[in-house]
DOFI-89376 format. One record per atom (N, C-alpha, C): x, y, z. Coordinates in pm, whole numbers, plus 50000, padded with zeros to 5 digits. Layout:
# residues N
XYZ ...
//
This chain:
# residues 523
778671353580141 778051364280218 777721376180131 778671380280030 778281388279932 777331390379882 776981376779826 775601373779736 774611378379812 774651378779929 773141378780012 772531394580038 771371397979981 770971413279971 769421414280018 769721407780179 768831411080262 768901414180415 767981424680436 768311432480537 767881421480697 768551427580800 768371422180899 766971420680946 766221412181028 765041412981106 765621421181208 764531428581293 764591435781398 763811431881526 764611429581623 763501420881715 763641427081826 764181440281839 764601448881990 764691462781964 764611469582096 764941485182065 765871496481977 766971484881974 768181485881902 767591488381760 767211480381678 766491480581556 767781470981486 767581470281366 768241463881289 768751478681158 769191471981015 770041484880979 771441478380923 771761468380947 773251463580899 773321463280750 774091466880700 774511468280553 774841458980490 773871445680465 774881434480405 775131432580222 774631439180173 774911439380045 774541449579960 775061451579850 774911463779758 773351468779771 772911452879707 770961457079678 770481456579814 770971459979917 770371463680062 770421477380053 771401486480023 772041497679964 770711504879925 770521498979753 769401500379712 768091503879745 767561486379821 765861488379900 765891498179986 766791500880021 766731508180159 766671527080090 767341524480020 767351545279912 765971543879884 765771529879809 763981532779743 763081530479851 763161525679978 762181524080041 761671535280094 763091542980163 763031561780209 762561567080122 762961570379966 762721577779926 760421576879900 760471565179904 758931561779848 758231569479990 758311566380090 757561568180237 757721587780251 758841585280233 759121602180197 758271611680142 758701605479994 757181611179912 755721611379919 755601598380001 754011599180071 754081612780171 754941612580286 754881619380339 754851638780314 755131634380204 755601653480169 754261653580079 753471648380024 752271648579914 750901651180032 751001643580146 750221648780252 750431659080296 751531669880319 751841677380402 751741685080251 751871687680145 751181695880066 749511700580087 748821687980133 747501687880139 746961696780274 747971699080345 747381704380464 747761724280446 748081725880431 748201740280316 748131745380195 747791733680091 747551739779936 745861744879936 745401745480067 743981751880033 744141766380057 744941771580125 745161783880195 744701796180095 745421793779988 745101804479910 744361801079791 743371791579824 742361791179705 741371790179796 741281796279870 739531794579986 738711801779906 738811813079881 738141826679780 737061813379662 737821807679575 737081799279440 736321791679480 736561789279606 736141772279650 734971778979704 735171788679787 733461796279863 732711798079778 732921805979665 732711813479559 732001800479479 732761786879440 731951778579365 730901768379441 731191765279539 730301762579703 729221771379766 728901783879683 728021796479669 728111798279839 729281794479935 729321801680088 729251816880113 728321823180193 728051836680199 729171839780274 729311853680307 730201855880369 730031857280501 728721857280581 728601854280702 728781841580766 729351828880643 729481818780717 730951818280665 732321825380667 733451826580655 733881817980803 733381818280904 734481809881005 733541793781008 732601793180976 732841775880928 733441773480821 733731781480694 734761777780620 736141778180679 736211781980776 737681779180825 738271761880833 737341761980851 737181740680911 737481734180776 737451743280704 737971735980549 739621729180573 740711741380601 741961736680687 741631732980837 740941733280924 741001729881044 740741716981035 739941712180979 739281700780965 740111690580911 741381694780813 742211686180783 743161681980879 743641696680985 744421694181044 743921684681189 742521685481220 742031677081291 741781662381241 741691659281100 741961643781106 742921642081083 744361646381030 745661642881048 746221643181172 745551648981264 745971647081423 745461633981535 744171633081448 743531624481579 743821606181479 744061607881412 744011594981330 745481589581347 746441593881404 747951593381364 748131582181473 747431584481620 747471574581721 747011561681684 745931560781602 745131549681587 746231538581466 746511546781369 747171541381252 748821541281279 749101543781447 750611539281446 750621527081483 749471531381614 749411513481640 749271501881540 748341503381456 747821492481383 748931494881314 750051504781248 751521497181162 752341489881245 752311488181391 753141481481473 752621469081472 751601465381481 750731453781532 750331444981370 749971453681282 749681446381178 750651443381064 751651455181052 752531454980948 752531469080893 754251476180842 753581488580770 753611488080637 753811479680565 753321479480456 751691478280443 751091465580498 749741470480460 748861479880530 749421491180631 748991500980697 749251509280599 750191513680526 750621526880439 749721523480316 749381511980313 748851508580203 747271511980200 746751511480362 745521517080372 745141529180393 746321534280420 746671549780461 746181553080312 747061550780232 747471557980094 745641552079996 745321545280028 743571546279992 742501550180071 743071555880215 741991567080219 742081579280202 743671579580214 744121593980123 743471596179987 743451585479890 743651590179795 741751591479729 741381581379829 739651579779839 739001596979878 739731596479994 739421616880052 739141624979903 740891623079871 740771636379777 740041632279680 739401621579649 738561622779527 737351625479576 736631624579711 735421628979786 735751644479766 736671651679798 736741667879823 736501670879667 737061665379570 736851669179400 735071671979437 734371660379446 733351661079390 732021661779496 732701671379578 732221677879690 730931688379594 730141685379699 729171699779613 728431711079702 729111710279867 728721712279961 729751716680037 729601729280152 730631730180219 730701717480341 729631715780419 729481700980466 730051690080413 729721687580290 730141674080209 732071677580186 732471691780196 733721693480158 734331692880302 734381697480379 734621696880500 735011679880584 733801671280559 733551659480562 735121648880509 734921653080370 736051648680322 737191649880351 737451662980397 738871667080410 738931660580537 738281659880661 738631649380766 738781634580732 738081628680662 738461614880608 739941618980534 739921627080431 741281626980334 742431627980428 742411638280544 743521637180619 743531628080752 742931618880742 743171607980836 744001596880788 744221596580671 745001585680572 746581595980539 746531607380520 747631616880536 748201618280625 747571619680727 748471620180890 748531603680940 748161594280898 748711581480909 750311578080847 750811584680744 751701583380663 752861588180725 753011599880831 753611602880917 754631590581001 754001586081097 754341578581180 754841563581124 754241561381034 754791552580969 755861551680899 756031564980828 757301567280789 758621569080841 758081572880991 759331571581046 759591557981114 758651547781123 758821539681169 759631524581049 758781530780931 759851526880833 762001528680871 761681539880881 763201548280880 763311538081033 763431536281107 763711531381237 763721513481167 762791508381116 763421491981056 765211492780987 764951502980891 765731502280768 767501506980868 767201518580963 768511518480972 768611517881192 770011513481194 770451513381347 769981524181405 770411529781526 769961539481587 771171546981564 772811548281556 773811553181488 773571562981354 772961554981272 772571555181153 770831567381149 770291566481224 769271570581205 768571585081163 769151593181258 769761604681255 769061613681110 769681610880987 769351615180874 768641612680801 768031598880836 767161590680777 765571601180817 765541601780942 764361609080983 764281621980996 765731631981010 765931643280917 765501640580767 765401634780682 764891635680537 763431632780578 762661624580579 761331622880621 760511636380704 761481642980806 760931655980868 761091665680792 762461666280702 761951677880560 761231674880503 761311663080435 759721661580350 758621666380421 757811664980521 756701669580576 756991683680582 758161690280617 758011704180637 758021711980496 758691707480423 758881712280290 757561709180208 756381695780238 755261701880219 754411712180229 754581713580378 754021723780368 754081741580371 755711739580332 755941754280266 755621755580131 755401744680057 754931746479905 753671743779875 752731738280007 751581737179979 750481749479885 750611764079971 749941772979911 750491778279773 751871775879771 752091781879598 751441767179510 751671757279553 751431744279478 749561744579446 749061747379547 747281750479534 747431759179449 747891775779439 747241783879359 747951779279230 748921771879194 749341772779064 748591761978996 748101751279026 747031743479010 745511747379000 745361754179120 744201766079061 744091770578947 745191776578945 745051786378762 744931779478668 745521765478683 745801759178551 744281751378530 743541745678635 742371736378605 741311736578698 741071749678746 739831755478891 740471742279015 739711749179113 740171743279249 740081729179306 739081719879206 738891706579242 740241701879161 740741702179065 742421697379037 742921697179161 743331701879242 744231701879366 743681688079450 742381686379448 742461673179487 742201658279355 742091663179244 741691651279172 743291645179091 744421655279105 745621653379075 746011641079214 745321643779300 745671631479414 745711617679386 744881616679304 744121602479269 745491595179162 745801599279107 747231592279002 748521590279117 748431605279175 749381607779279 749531594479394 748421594579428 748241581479509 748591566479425 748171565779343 748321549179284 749821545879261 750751561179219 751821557079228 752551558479339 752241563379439 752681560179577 752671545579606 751311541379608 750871530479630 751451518179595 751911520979469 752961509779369 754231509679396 754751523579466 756171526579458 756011516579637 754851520279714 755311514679855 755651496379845 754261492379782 754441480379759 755551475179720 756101476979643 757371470679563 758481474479589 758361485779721 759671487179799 759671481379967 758301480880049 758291481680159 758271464280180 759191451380142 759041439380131 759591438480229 759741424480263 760361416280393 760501419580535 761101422280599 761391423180739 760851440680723 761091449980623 760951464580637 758881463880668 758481453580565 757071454280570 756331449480682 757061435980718 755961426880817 755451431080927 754851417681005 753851421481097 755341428381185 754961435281309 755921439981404 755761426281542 754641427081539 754121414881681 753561410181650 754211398881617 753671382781601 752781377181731 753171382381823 752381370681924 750801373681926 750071362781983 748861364081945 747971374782092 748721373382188 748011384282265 748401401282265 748931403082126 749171418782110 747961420182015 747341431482042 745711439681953 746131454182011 745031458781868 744541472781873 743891476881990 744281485182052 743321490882118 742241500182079 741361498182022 740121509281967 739391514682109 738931509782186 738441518082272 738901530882306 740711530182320 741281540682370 741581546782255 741541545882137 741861548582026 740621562682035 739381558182065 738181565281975 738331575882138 739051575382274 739121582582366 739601596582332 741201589882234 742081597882261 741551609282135 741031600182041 740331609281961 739421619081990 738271614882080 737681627382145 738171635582222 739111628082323 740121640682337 740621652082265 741041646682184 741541660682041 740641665682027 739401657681937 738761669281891 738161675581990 737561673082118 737191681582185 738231696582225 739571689282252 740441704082263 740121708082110 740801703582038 740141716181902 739321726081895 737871720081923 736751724881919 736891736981983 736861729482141 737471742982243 737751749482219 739161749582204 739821763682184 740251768782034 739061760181967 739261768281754 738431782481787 737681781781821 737251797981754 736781802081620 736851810881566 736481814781424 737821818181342 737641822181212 738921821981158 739861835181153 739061846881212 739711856781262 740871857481379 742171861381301 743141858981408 743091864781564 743401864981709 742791873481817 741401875081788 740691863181784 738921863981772 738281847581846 739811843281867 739501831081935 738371830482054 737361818882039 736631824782140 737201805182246 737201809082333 737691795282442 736041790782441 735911774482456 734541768782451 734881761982621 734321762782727 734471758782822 734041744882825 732661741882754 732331729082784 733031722182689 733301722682544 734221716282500 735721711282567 736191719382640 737781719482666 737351706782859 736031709682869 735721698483040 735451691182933 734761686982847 734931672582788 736181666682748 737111678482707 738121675482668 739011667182797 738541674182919 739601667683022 738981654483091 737211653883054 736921639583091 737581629683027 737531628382851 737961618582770 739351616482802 740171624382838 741181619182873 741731614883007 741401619683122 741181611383248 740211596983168 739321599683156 738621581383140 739911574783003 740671580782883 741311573282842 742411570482929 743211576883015 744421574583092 743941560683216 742781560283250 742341551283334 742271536583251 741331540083100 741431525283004 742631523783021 743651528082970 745411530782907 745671519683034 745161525183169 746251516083294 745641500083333 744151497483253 744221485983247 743481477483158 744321483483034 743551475482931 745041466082917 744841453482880 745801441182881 746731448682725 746451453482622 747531459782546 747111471482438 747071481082522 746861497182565 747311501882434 746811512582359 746861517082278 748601529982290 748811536782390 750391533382433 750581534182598 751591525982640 752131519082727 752191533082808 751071536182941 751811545283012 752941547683063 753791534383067 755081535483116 756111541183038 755571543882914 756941549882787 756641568482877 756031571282962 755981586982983 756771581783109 757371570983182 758171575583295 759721572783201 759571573083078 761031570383038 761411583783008 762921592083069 762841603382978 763151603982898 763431601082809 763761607782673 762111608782588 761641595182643 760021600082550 759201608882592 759201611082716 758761624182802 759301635582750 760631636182780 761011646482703 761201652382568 761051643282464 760431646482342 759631652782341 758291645782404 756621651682392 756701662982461 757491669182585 757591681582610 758431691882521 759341687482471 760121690182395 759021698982243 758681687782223 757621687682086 756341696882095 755491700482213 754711704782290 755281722382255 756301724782309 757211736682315 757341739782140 757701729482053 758411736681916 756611744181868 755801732181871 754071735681825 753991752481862 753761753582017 754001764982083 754401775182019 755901772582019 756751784981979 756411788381793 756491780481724 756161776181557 755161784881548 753681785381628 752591791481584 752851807081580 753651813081704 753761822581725 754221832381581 755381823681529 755991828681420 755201831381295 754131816481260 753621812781187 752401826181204 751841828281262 750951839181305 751231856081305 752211857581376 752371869281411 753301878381294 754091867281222 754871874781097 754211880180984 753361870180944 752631881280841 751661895380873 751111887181049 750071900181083 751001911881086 752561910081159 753421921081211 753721930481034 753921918480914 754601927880818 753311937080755 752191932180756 750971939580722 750171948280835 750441949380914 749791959881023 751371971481069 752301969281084 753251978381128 754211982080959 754411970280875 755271973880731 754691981380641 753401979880606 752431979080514 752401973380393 752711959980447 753331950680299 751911945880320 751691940180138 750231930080128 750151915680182 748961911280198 748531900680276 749911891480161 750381890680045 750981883379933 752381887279997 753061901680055 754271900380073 754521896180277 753981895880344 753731892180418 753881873880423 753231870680358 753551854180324 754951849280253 755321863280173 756471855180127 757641864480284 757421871380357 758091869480465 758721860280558 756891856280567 757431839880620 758291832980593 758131827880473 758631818480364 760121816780438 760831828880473 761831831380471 762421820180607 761351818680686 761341809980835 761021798880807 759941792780705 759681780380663 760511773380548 761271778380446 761691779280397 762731770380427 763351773580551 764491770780601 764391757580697 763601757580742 762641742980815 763661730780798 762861726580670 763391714680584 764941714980564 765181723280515 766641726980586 767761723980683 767221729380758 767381727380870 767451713180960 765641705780872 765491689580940 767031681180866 767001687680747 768451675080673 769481679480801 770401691280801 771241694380864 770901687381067 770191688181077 769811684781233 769801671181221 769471661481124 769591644981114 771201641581106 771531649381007 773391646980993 773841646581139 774051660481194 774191659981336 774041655281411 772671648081443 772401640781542 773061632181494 773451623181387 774251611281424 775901613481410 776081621281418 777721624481487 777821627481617 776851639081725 777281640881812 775791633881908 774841638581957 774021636782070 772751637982011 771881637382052 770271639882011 770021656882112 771141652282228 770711667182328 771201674582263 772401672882231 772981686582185 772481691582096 771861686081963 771961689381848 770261693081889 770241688781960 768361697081946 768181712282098 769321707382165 769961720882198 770091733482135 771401733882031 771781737881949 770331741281874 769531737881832 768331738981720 767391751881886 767171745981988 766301759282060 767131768082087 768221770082108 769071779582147 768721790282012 769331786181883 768981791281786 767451799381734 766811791181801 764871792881758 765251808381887 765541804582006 765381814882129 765861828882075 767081826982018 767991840981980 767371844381875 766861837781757 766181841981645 764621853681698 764401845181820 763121853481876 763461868081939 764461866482006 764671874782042 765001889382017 766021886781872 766021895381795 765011903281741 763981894181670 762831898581627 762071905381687 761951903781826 761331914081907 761521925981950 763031923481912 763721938781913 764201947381816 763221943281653 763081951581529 763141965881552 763681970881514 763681990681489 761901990081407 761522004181420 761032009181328 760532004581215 761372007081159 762132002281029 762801993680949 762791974781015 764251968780989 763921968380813 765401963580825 765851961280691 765561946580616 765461945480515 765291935780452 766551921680477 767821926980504 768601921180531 768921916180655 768541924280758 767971924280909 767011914880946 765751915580854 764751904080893 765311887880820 765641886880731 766161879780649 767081868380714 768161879880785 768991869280879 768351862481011 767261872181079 766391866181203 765791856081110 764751851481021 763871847281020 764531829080951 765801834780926 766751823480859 767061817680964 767251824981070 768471817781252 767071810081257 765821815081294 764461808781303 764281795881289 764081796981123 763931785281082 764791775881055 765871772581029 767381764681101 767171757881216 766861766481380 766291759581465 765321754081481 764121757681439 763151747881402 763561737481368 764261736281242 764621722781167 765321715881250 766211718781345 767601711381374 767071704881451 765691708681546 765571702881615 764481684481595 763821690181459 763311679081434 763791664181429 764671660681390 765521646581388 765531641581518 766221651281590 766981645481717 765801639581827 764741648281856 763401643881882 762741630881879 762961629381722 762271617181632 763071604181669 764351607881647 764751595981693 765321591781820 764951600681887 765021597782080 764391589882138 762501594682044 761411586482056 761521571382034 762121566981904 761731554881844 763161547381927 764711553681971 765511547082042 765021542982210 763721553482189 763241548582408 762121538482353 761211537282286 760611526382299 760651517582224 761371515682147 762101506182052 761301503081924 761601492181859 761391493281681 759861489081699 759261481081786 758441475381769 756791485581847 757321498281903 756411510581898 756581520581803 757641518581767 758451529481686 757141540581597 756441531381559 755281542481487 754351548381561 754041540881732 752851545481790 753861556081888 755091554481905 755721566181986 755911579081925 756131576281772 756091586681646 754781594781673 754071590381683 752881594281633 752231603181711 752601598581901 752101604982026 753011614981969 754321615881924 755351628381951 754541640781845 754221634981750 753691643181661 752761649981707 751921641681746 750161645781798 750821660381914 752001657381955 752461667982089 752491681182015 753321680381952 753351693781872 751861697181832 751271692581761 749981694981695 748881703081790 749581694981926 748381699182041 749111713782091 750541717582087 751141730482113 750731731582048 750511736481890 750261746281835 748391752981856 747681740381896 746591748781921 746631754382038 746881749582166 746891756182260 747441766882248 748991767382192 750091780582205 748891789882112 748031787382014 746731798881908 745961804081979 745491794482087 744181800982139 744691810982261 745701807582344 746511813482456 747141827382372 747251824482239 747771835682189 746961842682135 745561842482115 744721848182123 743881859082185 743661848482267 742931852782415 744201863782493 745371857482509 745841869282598 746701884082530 746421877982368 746751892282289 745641906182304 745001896482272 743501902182291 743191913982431 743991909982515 743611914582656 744751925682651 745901924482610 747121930382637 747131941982551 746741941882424 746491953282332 745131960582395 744071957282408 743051967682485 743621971082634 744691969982728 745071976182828 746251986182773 746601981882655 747951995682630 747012005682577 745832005082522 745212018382465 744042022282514 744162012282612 743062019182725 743052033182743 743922040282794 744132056682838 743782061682701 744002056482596 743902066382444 742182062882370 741042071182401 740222064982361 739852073482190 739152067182145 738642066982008 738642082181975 738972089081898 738992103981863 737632112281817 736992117981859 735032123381855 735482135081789 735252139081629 734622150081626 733952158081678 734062168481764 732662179481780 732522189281710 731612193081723 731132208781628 732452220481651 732572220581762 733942230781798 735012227481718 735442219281717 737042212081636 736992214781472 738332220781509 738462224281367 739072212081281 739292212381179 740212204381083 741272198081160 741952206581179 743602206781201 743562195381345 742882204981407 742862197581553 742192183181560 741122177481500 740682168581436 742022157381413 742692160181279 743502154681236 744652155281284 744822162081453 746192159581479 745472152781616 744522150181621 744002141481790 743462127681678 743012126881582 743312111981476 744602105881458 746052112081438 747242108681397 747672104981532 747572115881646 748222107781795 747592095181833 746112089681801 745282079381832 746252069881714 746382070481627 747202063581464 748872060581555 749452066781617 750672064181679 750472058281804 749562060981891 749132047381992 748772035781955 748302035081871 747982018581804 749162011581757 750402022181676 751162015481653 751942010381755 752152021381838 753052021681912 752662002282000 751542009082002 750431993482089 750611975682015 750771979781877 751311967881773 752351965781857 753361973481835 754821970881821 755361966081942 754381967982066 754801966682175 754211949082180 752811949582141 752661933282134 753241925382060 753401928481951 754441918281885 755991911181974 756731922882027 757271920382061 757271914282228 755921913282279 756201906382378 755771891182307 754731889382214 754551876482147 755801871982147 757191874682043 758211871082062 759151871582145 759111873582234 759531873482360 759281861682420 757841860382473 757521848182526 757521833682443 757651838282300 758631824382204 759681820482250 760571831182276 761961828982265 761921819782386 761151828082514 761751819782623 760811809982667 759801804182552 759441788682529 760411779882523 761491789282375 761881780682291 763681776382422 764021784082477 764411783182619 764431772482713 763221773482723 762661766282864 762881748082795 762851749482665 762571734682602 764001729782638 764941738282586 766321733382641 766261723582741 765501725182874 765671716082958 765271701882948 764671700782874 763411684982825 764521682182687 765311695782643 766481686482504 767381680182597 767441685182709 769041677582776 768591663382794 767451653382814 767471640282827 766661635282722 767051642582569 766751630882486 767891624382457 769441624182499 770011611082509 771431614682405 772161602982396 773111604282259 772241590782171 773231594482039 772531586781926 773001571681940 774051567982010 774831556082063 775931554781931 776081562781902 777231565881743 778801570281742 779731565281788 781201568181874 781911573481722 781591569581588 782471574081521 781651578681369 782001583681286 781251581281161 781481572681053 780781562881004 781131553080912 780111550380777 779261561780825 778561568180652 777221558180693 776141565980587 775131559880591 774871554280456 773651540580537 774411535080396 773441538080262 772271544680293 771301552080128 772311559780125 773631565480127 774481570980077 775611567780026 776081573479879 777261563979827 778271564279909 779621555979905 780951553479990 781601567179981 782011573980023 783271583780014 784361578379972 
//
């Protein structure tokens, strides 16, 4: 029995995961760690443009009146890593994820060599939706990897590491773009992809073998669903469209007819979904709760995430007077901690519950908000430091427990297409929670300074009087910041709140004791 250093087949919800020999030990460290690294090299890609937009306009000769279609430079990524994730979970369930990651990882790596030799904001734009349709494929698969390789006991940390990797992409995405910038102008950031990829590609192959790789459903009446595939896709992008706007923050403009197409494609996909013979996903995984409650769950973190993601740098540069540069490394301080957070929240979940520990993670996100909304003046460096740390901790903690609630309710053999809906949930909070945070910032700051209107020189007014009816207009505005910010965080906190109720039935991990995992050495 010794000799034998191969992992179990998995033929049920349960998954497989048994530890039978050293070099099981092994495939299983190199298989995570390879899917991992796909995963965190994409999630670089979806923020290392941030702070090289300036070179790229500049060598793309974009005027500056067309600054909000350059927005679609990142929107555009984040719209094919969203709408592609449904299509490419299914086909790793149905076909195999080895040769799904494998097609993932060549249109990834095909993209970024289209964005290199882009010569067009069109032609760049273009690309980056192809490049991140093979990037946001890598997602779901990866966790669906992590769901072959270990039990549901076991799982816990496995998909805590996979959810830091993605998050920890993309806190290093924008320093990782500009330092690449400097060193070889802005097409390096995608032509460094191209090596990047082949050894992904080599590392998946020669780790993702046997039962971790194969088909998932053998039988011959399981298929893709593409019809509902290309539904759910217009679905997205139509909400996108909708409610993107331009790239000015509170400039969101809502598209009405976009957002009614948005609700046809998905009434007509929910109607395919109920009777197509094998549905791109099973309406019945939404009467299960724990997968319900994930996607609400997940829906809520998007939500609450943007708020932070948004409002912290505007808050440290409009009320601190820190630069657009210290403002970002504010953040940092909330993202930072993310990844963090996802390791620590995977540990957990497989000692105590998936509820608790993703409990524990909004409770944390709620109080972190709360605080923040109730900044002095003045806070301190040490003051914001500890909010923005409680922040991002809950964020993280809650990622694992989520992930693997999903893949324990519909078992190993959805495991990537349940991944993938959970993901797409968040993705879809965060636009909605942008444009809602837009639109009703927008409204709430012009009713606090309504009574205070714009300050008129006349011929009568002296200096003095001038400049002391300018400075009281200068303290209504702030005063008008300070008051929106803090209802922004406010209504985070008690997002991040309300989610509590949708954490209480993602379930326990089915884990009574601890007996180590096994990509980890023995104690």
């Amino acid at each position: 029995m010794a000799a034998k250093a191969t992992l179990e087949g998995d033929n049920g919800a349960e998954g497989s995961g048994r530890l039978l020999a050293p070099g099981a030990r092994r495939t299983r460290s190199l298989a995570l760690l390879a899917v991992s690294a796909g995963v965190f090299v994409s999630a670089l890609d979806q923020t290392m443009v941030v702070t090289v937009l300036p070179p790229i306009l500049q060598d793309l000769r974009v005027p500056l009146t067309r600054l909000d279609s350059a927005s679609w430079i990142i929107t555009g990524y984040l719209l094919g890593y969203t709408v592609a994730m449904p299509l490419f979970g299914r086909l790793a369930d149905v076909r195999g994820r080895r040769i799904m990651y494998m097609v993932a990882l060549v249109i990834f790596t095909a993209g970024s060599a289209a964005c290199a030799f882009s010569s067009d904001l069109p032609a760049l734009v273009a690309a980056r939706v192809f490049q991140a349709a093979g990037g946001g494929a890598l997602v779901p698969i990866g966790m669906a990897v992590a769901a072959d390789l270990f039990e549901p006991r076991r799982r816990g940390l496995a998909l805590g590491i996979i959810g830091a990797a993605a998050e920890a992409g993309g806190v290093l995405g924008p320093l990782y773009g500009a330092a690449l910038t400097h060193l070889g102008g802005w097409k390096l950031i995608f032509l460094v992809n191209i090596p990047l990829g082949l050894a992904l590609a080599t590392s998946a192959w020669l780790t993702l073998t046997g039962p971790i790789g194969g088909r998932r459903v053998p039988q011959a009446g399981h298929s893709v669903d593409y019809i509902g595939a290309a539904l759910l896709a217009a679905t997205l992008t139509s909400l996108t469209v909708g409610l993107g706007g331009n790239s000015q923050v509170g400039s969101a403009v809502v598209k009405p007819w976009w957002l009614t197409a948005a609700g046809v494609a998905l009434l007509v996909f929910i109607l395919w979904e109920r009777q197509c013979p094998s549905p791109l996903i099973s309406l019945s995984f939404f009467r299960r709760r724990a997968f319900a409650a994930a996607v609400l769950a997940n829906l809520a973190v998007g939500a609450a995430l943007i708020v932070g993601m948004v409002e912290i740098p505007l808050y440290a540069y409009s009320l601190l007077g820190k630069s657009e540069i210290q403002g970002g490394l504010l953040l940092m301080r909330l993202t930072v901690m993310i990844p963090v957070g996802a390791l620590i929240g995977g540990w957990l979940a497989d000692r105590v519950t998936y509820a608790l520990t993703a409990t524990i993670g909004f409770l944390m996100t709620g109080a972190a908000y709360a605080l923040i909304a109730h900044w002095p003046a003045a806070p301190g460096e040490m003051l914001m430091t500890r909010d923005l740390v409680l922040a991002g901790l809950g964020f993280g903690l809650v990622i694992a427990p989520i992930s693997a609630a999903v893949i324990r309710s519909v078992g190993n053999r959805f495991a990537a297409t349940g991944s993938a809906f959970v993901t797409v949930s968040r993705m879809v909070g965060m636009t909605v929670g942008l444009s809602a945070l837009s639109s009703w910032g927008l409204r709430r700051f012009n009713a606090l300074i309504a009574t205070s209107p714009l300050p008129l020189r006349t011929a009568e007014m002296t200096d003095a009087e001038y400049a002391a009816q300018n400075a009281a207009y200068q303290d209504t505005i702030t005063s008008a910041l300070r008051t929106l910010y803090a209802d922004y965080f406010l209504v985070a906190a008690g997002i991040a709140v309300l989610a509590i109720m949708a954490a209480a039935f993602l379930g326990r991990s089915g884990r009574q004791s601890h007996t180590g995992h096994p990509f980890l050495p023995p104690l």
